[in-house]
DRENBA-139809 format. One record per residue (C-alpha): residue in one letter; x, y, z. Coordinates in nm, 2 decimals, always signed. Example, Ala and Ser with C-alpha at 12.3 -4.5 7.8 and 13.67 -1.06 7.14 Angstrom:
// residues 2
{rest = A, u = +1.23, v = -0.45, w = +0.78}
{rest = S, u = +1.37, v = -0.11, w = +0.71}
This chain:
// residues 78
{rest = X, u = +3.90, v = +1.56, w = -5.43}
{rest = X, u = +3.73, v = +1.66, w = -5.11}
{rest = X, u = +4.04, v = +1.51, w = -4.92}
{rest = X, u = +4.28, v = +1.69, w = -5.16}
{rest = X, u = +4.11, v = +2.00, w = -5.06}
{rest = X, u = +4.05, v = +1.96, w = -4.69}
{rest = X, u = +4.41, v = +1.81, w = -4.66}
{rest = X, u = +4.67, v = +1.99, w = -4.92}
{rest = X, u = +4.53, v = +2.30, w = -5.02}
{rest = X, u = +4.33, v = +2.47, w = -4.71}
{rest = X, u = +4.65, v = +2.47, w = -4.51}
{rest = X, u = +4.83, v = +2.63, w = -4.73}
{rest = X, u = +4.56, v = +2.89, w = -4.80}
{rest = X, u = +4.52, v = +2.94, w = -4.42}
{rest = X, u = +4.92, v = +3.02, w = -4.42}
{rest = X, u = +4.82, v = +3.38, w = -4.55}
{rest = X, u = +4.49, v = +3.43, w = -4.38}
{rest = X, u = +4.27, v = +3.28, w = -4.62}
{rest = X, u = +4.02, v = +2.96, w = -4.64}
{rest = X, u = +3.88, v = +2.69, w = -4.86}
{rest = X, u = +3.59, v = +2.48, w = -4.80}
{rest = X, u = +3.47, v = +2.18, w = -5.03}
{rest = X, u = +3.14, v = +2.22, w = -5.21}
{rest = X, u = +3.13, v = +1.96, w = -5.47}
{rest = X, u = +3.30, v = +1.77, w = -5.75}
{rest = X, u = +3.15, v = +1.66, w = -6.08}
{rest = X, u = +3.27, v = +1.54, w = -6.39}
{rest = X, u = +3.58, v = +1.81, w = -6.35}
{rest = X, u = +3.41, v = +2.04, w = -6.21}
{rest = X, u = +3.53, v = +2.17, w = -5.89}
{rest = X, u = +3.30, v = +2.40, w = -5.62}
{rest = X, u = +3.46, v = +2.54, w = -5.38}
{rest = X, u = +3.40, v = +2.85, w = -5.09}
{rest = X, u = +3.61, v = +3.10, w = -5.04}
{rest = X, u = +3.62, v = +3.26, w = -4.71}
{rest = X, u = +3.87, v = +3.47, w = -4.46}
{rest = X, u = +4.15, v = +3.64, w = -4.63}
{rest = X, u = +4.08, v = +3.48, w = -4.96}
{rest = X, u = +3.69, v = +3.64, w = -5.00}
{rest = X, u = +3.79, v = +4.00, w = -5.03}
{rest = X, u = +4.13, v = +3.91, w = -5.25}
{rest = X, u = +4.22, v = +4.10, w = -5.52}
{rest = X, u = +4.42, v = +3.82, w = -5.72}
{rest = X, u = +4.17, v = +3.52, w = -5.65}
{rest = X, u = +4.17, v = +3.43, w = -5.99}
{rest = X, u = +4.56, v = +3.34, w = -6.02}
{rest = X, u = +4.49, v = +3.17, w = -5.71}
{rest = X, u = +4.25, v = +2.95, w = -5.83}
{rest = X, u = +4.49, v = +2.89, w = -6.19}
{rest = X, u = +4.72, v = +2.79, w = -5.91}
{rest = X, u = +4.50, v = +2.54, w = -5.74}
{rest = X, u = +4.41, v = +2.38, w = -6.03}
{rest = X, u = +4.75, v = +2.37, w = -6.15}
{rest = X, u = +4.83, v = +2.20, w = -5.85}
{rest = X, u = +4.58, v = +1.97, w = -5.89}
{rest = X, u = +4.74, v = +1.85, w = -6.21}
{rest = X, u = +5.03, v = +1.81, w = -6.11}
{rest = X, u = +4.93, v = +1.58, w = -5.78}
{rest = X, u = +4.60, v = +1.42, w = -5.90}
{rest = X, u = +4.67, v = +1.37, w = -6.29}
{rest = X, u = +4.30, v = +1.54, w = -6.33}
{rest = X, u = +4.21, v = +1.87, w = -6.51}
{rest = X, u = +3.94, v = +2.04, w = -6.31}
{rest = X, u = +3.73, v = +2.36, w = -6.34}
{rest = X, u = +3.72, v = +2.54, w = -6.03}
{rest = X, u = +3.39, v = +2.76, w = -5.94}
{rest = X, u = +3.48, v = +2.96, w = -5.63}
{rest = X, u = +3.19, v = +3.15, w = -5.45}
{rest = X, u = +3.32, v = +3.44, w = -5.20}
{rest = X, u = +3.17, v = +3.44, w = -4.84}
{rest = X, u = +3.18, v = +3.79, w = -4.71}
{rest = X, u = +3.26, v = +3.82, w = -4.31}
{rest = X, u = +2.95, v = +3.87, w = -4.16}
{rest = X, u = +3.05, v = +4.20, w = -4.06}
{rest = X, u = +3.07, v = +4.36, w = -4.40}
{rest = X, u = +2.69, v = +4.32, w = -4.38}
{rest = X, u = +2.68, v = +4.58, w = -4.12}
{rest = X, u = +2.60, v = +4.95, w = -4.16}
């Protein structure tokens, strides 16, 4: 799954701004991190239907995907 990830999806994600990192993978369960572009989307939600759709499609496998957001450091700022 990790190669799937690193090797299918984050350059297509990166396309548009956007990034994907691996977190883990268990029992269906997909963990991924959000980052760039993708962190502050509006619409991550029919992005991550579409990643999982895509993973069906390729991988035969029905996952779950958990995405946590990584704000750019400099939202932190006052």
């Amino acid at each position: 799954m990790k190669d799937y990830i690193e090797n299918i999806i984050k350059p297509k994600l990166q396309g548009d701004g956007g990034e994907i990192d691996f977190i883990s993978y268990d029992n269906g369960a997909l963990t991924v991190l959000l980052q760039g572009e993708c962190s502050k989307c509006l619409i991550v939600e029919r992005c991550i239907a579409w990643i999982e759709g895509e993973i069906l499609r390729d991988m035969r496998e029905s996952v779950k995907i958990t995405a946590q957001k990584k704000k750019p450091f400099f939202w932190d700022k006052d």
